[in-house]
N, CA, C and O atoms as CSV, one atom per row, in Angstrom:
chain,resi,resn,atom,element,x,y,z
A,1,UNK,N,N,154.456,81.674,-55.584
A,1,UNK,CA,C,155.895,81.714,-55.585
A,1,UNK,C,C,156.364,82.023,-57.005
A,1,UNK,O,O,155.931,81.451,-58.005
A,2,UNK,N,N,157.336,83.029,-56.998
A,2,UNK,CA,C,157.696,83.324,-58.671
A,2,UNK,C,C,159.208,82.942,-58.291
A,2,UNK,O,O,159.551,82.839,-57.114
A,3,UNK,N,N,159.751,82.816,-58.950
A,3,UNK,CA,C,161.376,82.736,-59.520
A,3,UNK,C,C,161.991,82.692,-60.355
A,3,UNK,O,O,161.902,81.613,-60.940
A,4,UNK,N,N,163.033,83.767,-61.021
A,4,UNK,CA,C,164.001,84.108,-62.440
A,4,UNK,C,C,165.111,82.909,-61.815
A,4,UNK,O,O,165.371,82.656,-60.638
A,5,UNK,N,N,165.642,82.290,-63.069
A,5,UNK,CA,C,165.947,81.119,-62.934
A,5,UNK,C,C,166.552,80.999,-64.509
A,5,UNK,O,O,165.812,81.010,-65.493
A,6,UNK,N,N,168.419,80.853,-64.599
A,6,UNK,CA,C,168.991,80.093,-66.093
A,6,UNK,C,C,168.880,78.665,-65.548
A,6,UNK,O,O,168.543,78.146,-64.484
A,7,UNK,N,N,169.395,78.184,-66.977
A,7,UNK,CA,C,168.981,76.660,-66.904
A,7,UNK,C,C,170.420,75.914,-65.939
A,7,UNK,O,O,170.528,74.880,-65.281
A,8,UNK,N,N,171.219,76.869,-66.222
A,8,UNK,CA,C,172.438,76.192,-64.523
A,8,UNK,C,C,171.930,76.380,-63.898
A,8,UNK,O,O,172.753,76.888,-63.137
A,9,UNK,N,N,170.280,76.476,-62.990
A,9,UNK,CA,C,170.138,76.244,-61.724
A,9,UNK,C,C,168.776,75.361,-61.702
A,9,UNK,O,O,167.806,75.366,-60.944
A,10,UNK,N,N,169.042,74.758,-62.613
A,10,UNK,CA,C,167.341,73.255,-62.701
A,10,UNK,C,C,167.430,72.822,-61.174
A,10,UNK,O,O,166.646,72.890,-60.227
A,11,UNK,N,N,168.753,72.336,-61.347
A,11,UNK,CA,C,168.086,71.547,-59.984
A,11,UNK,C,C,168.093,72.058,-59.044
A,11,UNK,O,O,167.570,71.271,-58.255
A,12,UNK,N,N,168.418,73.134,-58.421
A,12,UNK,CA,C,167.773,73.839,-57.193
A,12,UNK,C,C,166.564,74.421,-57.736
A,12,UNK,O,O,165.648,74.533,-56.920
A,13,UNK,N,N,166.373,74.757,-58.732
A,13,UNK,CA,C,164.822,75.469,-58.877
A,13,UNK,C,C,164.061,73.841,-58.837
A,13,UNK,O,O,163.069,73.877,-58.109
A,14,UNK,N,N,164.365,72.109,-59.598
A,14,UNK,CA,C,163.622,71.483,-59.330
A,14,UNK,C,C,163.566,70.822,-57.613
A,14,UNK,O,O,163.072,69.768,-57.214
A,15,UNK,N,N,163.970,71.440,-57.182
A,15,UNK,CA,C,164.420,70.800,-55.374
A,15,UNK,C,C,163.136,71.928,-54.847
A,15,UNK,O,O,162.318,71.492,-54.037
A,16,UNK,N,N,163.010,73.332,-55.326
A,16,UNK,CA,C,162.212,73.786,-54.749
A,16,UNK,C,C,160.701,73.615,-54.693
A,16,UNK,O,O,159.944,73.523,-53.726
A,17,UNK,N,N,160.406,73.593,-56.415
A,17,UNK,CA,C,159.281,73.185,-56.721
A,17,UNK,C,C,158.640,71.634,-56.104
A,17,UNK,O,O,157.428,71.507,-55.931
A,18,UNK,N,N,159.392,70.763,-55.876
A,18,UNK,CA,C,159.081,69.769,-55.370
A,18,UNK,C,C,159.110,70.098,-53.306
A,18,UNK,O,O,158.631,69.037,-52.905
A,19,UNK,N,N,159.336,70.745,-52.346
A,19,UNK,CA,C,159.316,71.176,-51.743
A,19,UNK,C,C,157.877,72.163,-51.737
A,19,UNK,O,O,157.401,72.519,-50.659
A,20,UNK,N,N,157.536,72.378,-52.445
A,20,UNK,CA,C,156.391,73.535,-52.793
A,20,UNK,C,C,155.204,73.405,-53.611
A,20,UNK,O,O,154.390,74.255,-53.973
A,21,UNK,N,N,155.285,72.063,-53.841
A,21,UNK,CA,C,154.120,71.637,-54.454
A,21,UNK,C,C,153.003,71.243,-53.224
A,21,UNK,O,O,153.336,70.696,-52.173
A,22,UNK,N,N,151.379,71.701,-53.635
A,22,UNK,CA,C,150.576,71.180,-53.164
A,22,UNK,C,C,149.901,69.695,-53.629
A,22,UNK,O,O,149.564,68.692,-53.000
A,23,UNK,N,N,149.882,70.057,-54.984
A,23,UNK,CA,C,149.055,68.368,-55.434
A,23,UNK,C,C,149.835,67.924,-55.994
A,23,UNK,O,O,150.885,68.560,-56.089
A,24,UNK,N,N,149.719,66.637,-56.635
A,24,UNK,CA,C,150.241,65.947,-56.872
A,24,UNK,C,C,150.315,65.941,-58.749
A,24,UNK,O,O,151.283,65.513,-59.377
A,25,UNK,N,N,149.032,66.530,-59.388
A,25,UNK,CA,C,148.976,67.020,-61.124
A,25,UNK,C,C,149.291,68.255,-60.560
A,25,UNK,O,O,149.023,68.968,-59.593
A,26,UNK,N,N,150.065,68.204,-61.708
A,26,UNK,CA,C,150.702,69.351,-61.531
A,26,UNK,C,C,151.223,69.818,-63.872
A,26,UNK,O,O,151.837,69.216,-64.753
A,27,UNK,N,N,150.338,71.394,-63.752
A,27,UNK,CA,C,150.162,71.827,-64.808
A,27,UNK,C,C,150.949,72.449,-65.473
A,27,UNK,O,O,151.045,73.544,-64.918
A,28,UNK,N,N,151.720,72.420,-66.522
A,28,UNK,CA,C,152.987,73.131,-67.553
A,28,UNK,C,C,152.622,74.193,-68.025
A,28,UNK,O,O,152.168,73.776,-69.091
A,29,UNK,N,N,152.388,75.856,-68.058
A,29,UNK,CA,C,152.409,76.359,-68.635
A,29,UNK,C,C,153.393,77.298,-69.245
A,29,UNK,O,O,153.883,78.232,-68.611
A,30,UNK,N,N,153.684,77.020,-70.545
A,30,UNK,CA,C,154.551,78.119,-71.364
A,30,UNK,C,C,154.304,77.862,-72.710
A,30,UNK,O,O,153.697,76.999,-73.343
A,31,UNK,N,N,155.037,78.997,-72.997
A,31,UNK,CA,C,155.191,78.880,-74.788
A,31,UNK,C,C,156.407,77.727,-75.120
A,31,UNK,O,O,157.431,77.377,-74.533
A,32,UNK,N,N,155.694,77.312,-76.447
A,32,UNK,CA,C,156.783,76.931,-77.167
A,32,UNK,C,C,158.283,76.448,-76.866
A,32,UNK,O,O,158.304,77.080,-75.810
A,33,UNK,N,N,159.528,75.871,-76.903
A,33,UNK,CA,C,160.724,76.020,-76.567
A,33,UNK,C,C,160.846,76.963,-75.572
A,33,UNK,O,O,161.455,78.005,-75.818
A,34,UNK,N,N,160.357,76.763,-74.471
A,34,UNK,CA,C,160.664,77.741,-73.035
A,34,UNK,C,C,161.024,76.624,-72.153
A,34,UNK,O,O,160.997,77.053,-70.999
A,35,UNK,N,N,161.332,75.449,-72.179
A,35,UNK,CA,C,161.680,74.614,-71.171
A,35,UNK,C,C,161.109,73.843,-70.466
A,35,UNK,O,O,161.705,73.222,-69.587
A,36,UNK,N,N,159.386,73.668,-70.778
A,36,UNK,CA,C,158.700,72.643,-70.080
A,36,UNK,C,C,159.108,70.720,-69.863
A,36,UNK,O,O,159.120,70.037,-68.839
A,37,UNK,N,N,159.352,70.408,-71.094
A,37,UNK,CA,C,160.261,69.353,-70.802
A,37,UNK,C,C,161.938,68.859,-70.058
A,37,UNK,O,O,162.398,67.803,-69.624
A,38,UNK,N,N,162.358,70.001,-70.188
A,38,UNK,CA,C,163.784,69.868,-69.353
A,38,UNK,C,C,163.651,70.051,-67.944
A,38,UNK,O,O,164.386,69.543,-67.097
A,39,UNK,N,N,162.196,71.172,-67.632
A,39,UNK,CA,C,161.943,71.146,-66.173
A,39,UNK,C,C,161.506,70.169,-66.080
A,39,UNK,O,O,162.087,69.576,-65.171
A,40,UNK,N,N,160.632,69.483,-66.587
A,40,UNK,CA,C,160.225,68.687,-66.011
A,40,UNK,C,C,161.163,67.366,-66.125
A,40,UNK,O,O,161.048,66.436,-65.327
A,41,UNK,N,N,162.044,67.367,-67.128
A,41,UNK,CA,C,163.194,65.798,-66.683
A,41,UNK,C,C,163.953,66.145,-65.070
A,41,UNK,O,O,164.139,65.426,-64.089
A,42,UNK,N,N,164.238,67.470,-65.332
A,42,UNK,CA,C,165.013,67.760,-63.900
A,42,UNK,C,C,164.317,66.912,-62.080
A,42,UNK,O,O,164.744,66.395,-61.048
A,43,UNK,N,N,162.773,67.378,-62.903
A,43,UNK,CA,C,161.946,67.317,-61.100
A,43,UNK,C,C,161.816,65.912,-61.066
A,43,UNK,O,O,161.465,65.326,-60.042
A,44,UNK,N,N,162.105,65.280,-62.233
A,44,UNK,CA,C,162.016,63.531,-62.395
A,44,UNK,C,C,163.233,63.318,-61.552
A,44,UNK,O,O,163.161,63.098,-60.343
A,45,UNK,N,N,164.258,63.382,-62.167
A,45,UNK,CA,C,165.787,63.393,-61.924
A,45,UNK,C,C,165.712,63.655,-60.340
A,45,UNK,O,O,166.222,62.744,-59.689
A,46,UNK,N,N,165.204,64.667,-59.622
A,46,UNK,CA,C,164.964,64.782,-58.235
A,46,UNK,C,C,164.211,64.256,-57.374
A,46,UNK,O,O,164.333,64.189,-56.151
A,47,UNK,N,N,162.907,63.639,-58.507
A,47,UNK,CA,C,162.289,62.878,-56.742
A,47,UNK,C,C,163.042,61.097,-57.673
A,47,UNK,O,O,162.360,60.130,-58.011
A,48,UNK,N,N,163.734,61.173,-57.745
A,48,UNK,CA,C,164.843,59.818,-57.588
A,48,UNK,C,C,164.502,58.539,-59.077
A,48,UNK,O,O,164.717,57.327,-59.106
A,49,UNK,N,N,163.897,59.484,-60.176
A,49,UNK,CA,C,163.325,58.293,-61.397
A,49,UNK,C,C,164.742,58.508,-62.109
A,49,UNK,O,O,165.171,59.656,-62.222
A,50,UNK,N,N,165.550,57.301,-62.642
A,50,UNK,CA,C,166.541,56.983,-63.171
A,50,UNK,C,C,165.897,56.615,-65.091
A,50,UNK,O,O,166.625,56.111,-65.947
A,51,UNK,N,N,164.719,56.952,-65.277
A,51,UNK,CA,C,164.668,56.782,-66.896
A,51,UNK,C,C,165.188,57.667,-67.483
A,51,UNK,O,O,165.513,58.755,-67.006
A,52,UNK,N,N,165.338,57.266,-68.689
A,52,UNK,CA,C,165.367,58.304,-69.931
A,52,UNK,C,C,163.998,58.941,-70.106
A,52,UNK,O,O,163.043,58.229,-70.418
A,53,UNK,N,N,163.852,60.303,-69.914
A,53,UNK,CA,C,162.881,61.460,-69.707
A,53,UNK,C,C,162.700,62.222,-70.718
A,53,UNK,O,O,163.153,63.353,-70.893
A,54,UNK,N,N,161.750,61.341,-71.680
A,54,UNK,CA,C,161.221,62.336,-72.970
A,54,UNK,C,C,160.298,63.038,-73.040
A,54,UNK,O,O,159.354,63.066,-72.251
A,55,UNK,N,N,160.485,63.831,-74.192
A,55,UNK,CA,C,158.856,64.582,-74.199
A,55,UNK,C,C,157.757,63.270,-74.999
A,55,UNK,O,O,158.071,62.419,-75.831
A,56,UNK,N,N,156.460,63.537,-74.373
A,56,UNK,CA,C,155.725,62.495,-74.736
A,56,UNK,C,C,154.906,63.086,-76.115
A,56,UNK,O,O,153.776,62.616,-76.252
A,57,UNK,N,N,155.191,63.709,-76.775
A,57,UNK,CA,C,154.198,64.657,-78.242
A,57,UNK,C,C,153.601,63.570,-78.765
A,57,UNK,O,O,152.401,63.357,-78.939
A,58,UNK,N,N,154.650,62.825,-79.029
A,58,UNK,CA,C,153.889,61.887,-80.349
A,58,UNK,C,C,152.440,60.571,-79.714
A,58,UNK,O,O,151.326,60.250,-80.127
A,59,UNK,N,N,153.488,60.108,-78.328
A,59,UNK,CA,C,152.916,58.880,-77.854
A,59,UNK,C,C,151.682,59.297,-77.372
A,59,UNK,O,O,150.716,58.588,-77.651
A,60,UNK,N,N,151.409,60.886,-76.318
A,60,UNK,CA,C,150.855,61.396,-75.779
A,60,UNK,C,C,151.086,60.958,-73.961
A,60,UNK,O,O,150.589,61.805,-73.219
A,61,UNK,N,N,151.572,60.101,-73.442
A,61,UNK,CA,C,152.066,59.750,-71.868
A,61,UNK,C,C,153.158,58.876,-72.438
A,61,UNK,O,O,153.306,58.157,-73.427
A,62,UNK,N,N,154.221,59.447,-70.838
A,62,UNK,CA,C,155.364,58.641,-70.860
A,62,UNK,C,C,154.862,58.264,-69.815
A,62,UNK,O,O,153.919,58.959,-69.440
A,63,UNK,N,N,155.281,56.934,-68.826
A,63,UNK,CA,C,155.570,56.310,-67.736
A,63,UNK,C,C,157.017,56.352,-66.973
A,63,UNK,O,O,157.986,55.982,-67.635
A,64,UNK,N,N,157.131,56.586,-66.234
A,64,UNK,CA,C,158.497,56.633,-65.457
A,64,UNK,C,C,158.089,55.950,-64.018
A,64,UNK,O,O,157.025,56.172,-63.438
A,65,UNK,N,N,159.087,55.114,-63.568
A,65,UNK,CA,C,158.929,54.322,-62.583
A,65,UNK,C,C,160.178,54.086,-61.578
A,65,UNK,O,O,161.175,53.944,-62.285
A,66,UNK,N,N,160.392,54.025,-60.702
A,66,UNK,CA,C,161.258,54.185,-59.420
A,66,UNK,C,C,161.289,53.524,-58.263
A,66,UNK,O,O,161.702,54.063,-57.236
A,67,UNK,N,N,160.767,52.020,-58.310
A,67,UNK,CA,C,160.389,51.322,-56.964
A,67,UNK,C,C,159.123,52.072,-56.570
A,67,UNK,O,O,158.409,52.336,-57.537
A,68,UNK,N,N,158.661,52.491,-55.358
A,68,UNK,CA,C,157.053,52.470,-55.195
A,68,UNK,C,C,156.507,54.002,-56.237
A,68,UNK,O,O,155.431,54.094,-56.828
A,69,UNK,N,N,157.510,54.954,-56.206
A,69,UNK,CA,C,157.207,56.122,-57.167
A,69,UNK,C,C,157.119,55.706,-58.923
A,69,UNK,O,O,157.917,55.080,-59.621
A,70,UNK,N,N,155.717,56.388,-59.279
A,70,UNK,CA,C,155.700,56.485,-60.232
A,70,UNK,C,C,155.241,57.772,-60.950
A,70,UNK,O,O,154.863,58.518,-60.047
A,71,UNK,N,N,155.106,58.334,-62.029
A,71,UNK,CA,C,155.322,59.679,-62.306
A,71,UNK,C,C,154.994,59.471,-64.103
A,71,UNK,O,O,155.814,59.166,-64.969
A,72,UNK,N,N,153.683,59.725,-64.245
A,72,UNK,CA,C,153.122,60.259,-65.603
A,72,UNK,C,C,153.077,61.235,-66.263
A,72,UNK,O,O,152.408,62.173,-65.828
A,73,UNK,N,N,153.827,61.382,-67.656
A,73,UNK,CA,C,154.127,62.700,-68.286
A,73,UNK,C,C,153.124,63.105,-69.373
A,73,UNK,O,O,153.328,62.508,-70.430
A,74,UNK,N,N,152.378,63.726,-69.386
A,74,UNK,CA,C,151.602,64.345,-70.505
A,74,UNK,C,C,152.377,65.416,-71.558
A,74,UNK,O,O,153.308,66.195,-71.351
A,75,UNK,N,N,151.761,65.183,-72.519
A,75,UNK,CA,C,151.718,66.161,-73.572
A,75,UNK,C,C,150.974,66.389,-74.757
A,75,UNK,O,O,151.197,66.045,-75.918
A,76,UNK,N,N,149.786,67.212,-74.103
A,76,UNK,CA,C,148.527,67.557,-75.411
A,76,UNK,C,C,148.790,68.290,-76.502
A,76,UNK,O,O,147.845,68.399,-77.284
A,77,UNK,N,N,149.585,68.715,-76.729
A,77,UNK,CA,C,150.178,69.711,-77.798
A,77,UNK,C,C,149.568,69.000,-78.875
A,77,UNK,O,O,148.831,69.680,-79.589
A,78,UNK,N,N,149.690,67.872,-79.143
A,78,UNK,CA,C,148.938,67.449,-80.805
A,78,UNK,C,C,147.427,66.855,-80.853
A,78,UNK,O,O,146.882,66.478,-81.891
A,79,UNK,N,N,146.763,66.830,-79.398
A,79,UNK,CA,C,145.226,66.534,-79.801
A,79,UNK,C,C,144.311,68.187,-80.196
A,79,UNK,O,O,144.452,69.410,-80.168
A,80,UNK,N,N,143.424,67.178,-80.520
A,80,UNK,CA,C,142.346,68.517,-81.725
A,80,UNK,C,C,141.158,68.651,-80.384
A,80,UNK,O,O,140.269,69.491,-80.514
A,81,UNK,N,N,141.187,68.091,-79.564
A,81,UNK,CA,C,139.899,67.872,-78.696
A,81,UNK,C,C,140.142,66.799,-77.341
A,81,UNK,O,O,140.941,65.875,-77.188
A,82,UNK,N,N,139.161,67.322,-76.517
A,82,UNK,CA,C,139.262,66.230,-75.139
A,82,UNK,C,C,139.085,64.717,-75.277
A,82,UNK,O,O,139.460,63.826,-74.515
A,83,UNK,N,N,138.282,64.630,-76.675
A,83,UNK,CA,C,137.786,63.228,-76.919
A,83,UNK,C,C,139.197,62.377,-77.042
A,83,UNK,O,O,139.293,61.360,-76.354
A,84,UNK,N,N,140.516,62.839,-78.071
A,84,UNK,CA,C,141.594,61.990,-77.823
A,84,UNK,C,C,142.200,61.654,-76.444
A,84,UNK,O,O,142.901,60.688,-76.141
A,85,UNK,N,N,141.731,62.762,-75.616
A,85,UNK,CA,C,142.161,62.006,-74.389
A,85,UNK,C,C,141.660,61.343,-73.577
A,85,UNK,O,O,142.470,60.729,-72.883
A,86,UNK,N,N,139.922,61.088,-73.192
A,86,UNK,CA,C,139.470,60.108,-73.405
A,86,UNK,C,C,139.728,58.898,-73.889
A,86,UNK,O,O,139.477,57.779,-73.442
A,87,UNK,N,N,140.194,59.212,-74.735
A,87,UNK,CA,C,140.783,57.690,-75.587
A,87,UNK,C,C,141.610,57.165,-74.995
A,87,UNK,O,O,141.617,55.934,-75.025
A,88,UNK,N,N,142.645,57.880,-74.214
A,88,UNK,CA,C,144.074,57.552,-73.897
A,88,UNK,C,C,143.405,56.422,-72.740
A,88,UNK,O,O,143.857,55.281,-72.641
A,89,UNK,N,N,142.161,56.979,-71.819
A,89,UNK,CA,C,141.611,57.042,-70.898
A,89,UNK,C,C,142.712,58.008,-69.484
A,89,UNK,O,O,143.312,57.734,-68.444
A,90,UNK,N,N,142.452,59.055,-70.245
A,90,UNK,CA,C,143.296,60.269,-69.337
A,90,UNK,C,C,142.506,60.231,-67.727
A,90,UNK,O,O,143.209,60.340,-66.722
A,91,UNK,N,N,141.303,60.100,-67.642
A,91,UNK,CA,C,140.177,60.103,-66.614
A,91,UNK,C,C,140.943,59.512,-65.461
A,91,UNK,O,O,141.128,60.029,-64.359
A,92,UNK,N,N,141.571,57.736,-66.124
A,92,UNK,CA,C,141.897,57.094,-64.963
A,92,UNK,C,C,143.304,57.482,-64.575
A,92,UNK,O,O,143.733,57.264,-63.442
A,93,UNK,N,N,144.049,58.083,-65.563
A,93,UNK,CA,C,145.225,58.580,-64.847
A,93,UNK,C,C,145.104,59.573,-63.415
A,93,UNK,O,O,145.760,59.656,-62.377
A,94,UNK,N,N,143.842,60.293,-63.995
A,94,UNK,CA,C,143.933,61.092,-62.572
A,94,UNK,C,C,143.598,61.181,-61.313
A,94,UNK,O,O,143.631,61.995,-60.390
A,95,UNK,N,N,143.103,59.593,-61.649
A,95,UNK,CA,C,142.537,58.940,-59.864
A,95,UNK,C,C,143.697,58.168,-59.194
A,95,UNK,O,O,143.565,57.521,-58.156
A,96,UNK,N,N,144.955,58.312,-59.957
A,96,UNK,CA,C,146.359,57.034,-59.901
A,96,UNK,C,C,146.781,58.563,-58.277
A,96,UNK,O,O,146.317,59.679,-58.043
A,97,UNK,N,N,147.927,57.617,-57.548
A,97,UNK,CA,C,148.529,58.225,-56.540
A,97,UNK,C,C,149.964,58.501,-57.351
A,97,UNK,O,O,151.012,58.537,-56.706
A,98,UNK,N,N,149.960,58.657,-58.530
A,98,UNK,CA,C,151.294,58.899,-59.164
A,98,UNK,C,C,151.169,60.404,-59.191
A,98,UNK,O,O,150.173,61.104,-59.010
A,99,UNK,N,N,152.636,60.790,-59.508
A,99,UNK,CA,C,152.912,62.205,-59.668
A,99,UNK,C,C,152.357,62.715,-61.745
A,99,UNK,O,O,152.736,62.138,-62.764
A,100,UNK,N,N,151.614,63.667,-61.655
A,100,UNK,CA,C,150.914,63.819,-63.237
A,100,UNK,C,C,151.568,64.766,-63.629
A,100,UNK,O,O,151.348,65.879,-63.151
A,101,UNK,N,N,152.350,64.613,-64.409
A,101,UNK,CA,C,153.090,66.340,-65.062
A,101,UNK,C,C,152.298,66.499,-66.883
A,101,UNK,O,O,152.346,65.673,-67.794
A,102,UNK,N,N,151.583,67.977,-66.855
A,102,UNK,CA,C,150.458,67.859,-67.959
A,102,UNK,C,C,151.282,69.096,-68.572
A,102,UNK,O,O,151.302,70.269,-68.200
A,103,UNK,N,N,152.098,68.328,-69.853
A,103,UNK,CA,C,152.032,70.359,-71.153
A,103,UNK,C,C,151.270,70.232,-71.977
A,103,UNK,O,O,150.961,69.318,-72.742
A,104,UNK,N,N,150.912,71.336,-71.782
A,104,UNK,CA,C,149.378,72.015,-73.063
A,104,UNK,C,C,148.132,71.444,-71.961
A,104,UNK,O,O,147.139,70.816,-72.327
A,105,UNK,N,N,148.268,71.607,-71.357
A,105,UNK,CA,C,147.043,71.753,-70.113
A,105,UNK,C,C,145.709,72.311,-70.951
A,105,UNK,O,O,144.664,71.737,-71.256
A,106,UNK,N,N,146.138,73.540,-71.171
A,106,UNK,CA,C,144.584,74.187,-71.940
A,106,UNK,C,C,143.621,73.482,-72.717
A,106,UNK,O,O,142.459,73.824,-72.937
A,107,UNK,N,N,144.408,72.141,-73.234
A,107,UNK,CA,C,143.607,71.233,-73.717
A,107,UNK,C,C,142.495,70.428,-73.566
A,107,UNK,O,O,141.530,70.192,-74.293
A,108,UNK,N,N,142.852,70.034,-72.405
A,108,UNK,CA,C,141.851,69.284,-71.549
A,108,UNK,C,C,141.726,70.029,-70.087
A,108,UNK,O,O,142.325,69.606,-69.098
A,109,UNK,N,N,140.808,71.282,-70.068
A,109,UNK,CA,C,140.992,72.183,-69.042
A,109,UNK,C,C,139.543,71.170,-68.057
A,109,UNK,O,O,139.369,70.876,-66.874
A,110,UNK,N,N,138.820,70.943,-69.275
A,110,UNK,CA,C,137.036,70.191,-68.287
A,110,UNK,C,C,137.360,68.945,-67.756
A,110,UNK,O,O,136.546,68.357,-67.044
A,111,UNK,N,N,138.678,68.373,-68.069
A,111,UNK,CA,C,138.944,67.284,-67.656
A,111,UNK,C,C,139.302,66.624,-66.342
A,111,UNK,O,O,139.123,65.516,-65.836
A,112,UNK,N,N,140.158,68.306,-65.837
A,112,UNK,CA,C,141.208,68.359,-64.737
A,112,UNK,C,C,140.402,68.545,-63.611
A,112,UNK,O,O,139.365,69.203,-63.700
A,113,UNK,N,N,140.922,67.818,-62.109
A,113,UNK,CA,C,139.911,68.013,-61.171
A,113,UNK,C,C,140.743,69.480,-60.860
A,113,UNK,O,O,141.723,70.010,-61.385
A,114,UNK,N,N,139.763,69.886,-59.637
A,114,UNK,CA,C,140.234,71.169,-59.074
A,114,UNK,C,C,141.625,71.307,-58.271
A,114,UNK,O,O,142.396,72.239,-58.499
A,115,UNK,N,N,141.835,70.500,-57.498
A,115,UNK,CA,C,143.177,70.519,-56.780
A,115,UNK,C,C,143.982,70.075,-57.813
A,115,UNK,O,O,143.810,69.029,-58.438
A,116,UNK,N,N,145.340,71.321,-58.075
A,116,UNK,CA,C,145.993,70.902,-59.090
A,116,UNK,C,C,147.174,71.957,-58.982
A,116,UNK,O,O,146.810,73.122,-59.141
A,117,UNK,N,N,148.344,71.781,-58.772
A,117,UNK,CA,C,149.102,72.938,-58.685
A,117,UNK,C,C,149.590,73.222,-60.420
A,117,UNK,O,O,149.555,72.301,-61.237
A,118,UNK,N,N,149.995,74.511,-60.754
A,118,UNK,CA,C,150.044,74.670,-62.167
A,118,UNK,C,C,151.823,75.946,-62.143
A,118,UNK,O,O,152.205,76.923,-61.498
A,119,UNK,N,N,152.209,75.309,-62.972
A,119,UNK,CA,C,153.413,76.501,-63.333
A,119,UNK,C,C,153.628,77.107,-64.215
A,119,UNK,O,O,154.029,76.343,-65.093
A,120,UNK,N,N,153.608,78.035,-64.530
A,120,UNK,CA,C,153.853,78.940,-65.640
A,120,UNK,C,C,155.118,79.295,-65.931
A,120,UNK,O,O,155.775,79.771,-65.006
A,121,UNK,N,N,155.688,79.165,-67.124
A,121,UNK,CA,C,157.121,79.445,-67.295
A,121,UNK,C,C,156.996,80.732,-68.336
A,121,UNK,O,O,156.328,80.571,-69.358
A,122,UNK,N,N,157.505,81.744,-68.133
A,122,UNK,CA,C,157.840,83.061,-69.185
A,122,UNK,C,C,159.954,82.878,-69.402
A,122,UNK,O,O,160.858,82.384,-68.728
A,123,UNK,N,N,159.859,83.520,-70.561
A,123,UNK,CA,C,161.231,83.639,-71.143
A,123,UNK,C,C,161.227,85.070,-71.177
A,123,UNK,O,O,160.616,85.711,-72.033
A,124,UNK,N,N,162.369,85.925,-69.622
A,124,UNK,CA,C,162.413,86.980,-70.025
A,124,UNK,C,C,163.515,87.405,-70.852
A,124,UNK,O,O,164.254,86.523,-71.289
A,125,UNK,N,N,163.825,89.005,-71.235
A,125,UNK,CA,C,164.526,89.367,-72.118
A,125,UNK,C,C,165.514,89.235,-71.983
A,125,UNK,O,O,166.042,89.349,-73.090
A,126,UNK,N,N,166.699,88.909,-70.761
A,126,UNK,CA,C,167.902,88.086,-70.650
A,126,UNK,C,C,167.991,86.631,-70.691
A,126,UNK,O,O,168.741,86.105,-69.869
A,127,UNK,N,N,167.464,86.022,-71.367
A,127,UNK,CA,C,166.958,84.857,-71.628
A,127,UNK,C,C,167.114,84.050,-70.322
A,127,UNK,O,O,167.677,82.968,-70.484
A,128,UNK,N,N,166.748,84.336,-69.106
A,128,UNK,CA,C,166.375,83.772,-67.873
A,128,UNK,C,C,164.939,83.116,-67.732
A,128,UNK,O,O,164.072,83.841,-68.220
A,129,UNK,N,N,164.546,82.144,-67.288
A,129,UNK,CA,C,162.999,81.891,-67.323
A,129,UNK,C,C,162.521,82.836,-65.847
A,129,UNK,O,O,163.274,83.364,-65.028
A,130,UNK,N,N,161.357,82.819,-65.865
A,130,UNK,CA,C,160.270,83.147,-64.711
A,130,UNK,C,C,159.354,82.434,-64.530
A,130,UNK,O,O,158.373,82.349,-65.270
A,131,UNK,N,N,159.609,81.615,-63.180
A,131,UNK,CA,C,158.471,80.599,-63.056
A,131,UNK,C,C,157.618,81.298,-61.813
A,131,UNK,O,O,157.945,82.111,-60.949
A,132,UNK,N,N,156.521,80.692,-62.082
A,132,UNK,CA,C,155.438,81.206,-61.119
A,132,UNK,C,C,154.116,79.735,-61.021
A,132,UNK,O,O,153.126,79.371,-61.656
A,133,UNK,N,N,154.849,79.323,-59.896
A,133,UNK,CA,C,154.191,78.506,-58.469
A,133,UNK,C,C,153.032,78.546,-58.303
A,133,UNK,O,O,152.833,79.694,-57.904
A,134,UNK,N,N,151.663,77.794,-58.366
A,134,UNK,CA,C,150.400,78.363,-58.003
A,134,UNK,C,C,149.731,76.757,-57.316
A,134,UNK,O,O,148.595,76.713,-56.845
């Protein structure tokens, strides 16, 4: 599934993606300031989590919680290697029945089991994103 998408339409683009997801980790890909954290506060904001929805850089996981939903945010952008996430014990996050949202995926690619839906975000030249569903 691809879709051009400004940021006035998060939440129908996050209503879809959640409609269209197969697994439950689910992978961030883009560059830089392209919107991986705002999509992803949006799809929070939609399956019904009332936190404050940060990017996790520094801590490396946020927690967000909702009565029986819960929903773990990654962000590898500042480890050097798989071993820091190990540390985190990233392993057991991914046996949890929570929803896993991972940016900078490429990081810990040996880590990730196989069922995993992944999104790719591009910034085209009308500054619209292009997401693409997999």
């Amino acid at each position: 599934m691809t879709i051009q998408y400004s940021l006035s339409d998060l939440s129908d683009i996050a209503k879809q993606i959640i409609s269209n997801i197969e697994h439950r980790i689910v992978l961030f890909n883009a560059p830089m300031g392209v919107g991986k954290t705002t999509l992803i506060k949006e799809i929070c904001k939609q399956l019904g989590i009332e936190d404050i929805i940060s990017s996790p850089t520094y801590s490396l996981v946020n927690e967000y919680k909702n009565n029986d939903l819960l929903v773990y945010h990654f962000d590898f952008y500042r480890i050097k290697d798989e071993i820091e996430a190990y540390d985190i014990g990233f392993e057991e996050y991914l046996t949890s029945d929570a929803w896993i949202f991972i940016e900078w995926p490429d990081k810990v690619l040996n880590l990730l089991p196989e069922n995993v839906t992944t999104i790719a975000i591009e910034l085209s030249e009308d500054e619209k994103r292009i997401l693409t569903l997999k």
